[in-house]
C-alpha positions in Angstrom: 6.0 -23.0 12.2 3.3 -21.8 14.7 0.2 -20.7 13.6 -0.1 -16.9 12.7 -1.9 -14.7 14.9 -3.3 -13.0 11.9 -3.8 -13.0 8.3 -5.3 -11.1 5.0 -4.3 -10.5 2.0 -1.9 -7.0 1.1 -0.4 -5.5 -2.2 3.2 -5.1 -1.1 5.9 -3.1 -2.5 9.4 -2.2 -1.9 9.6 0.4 -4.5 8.6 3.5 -2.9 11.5 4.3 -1.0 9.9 5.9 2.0 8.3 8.3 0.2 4.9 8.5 1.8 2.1 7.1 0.4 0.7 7.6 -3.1 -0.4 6.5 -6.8 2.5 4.8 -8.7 3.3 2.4 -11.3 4.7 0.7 -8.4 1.8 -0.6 -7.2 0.8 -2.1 -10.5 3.4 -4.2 -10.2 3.3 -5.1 -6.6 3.2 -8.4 -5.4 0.2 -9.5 -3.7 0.0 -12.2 -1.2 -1.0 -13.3 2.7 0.3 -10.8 4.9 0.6 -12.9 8.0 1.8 -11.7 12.0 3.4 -13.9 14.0 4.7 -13.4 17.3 8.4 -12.3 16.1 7.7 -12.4 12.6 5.8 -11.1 9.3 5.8 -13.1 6.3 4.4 -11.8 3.2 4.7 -14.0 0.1 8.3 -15.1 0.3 9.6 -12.0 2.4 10.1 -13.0 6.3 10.5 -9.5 8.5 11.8 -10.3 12.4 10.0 -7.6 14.0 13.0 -7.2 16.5 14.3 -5.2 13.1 11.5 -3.1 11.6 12.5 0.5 12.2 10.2 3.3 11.8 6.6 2.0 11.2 3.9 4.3 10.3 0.1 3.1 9.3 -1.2 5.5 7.2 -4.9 5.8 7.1 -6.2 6.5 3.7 -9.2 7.2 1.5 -9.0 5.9 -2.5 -12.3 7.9 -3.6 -15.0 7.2 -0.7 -13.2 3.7 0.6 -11.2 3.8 3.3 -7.8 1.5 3.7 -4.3 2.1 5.1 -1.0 1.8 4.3 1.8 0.4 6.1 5.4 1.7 6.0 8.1 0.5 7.7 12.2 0.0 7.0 13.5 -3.3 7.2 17.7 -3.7 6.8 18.3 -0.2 4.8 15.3 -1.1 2.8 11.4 0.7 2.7 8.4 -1.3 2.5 4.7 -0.2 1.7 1.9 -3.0 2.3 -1.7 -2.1 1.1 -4.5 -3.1 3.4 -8.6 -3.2 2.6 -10.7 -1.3 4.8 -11.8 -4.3 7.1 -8.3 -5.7 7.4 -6.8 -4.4 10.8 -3.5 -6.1 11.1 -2.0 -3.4 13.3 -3.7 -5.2 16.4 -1.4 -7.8 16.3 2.1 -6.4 16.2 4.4 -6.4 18.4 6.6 -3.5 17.5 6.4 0.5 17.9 3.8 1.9 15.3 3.1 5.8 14.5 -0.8 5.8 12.8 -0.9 8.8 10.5 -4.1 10.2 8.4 -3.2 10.6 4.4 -3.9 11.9 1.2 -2.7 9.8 -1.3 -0.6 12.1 -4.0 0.2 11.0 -7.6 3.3 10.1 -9.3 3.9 11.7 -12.5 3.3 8.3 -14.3 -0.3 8.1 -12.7 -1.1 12.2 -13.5 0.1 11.5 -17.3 -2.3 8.5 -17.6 -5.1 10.2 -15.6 -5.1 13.1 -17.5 -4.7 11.0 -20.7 -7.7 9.0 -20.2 -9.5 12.3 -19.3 -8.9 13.6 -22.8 -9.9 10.0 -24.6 -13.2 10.5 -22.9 -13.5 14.1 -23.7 -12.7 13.2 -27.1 -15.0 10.9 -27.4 -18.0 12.6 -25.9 -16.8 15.4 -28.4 -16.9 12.7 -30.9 -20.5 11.5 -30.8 -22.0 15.2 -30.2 -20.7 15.9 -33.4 -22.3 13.1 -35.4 
C-alpha cells in the first residue's frame, strides 16, 4: 500500500441517507477514524471507497456555534456517506473526483430538538429552583 497523500481524523456516518447535513443521534454513534486520500482510494476505518465510484460529492461548509468545519457527502454503491471534518482539516485538496462545495446550516433531527429543549427546561428548572430557596 502506497503512502496516502493525506490524512486526519473524521466522524463518519452512513446513517443519514443523503439528507443534507444536520444534528442527529447518528452522529453519536458514528465511527471515528483516519480519513486517508489516496490516489484511487479513501479509506476510513475499515471502509475502502475507489473514487472511480463516488457519485455525487458535495462539501458542505458549516458553522457548529462560532467554529467552522464541513461536511462531506457523497454516494458510494446505492449507499450515502457523511464524514465530519475540523476546521483546519482540508481534505478536499487531494481528491481526485468531481466535488460541488456548498455553504450550510446545520438543522436538527427531532431526537436532538427533544433533548435540546429538555436540557433547556432542567436548567430553567433549576435556576427556578435555587431563586426560590
Amino acid at each position: 500500500m502506497s503512502k496516502p497523500l493525506y490524512r486526519c481524523i473524521t466522524k463518519a456516518t452512513n446513517k443519514e441517507a443523503g439528507e443534507g447535513v444536520r444534528y442527529s443521534q447518528n452522529w453519536v454513534l458514528a465511527r471515528r477514524a483516519i480519513f486517508k486520500v489516496y490516489e484511487k482510494e479513501i479509506r476510513c476505518g475499515d471502509w475502502l471507497f475507489d473514487t472511480d465510484k463516488i457519485q455525487n460529492a458535495v462539501l458542505y461548509h458549516i458553522r457548529q456555534m462560532l467554529i467552522p468545519g464541513s461536511v462531506l457527502e457523497f454516494t458510494y454503491e446505492d449507499t450515502v456517506y457523511q464524514f465530519g471534518f475540523n476546521p483546519w482539516a482540508h481534505p478536499e485538496k487531494y481528491f481526485s473526483f468531481p466535488i460541488e462545495t456548498k455553504k450550510a446550516k446545520m438543522r436538527y433531527s427531532p431526537l436532538s430538538l427533544a433533548v435540546r429543549v429538555f436540557v433547556l427546561i432542567l436548567i430553567a428548572y433549576e435556576i427556578i429552583k435555587r431563586f426560590k430557596s
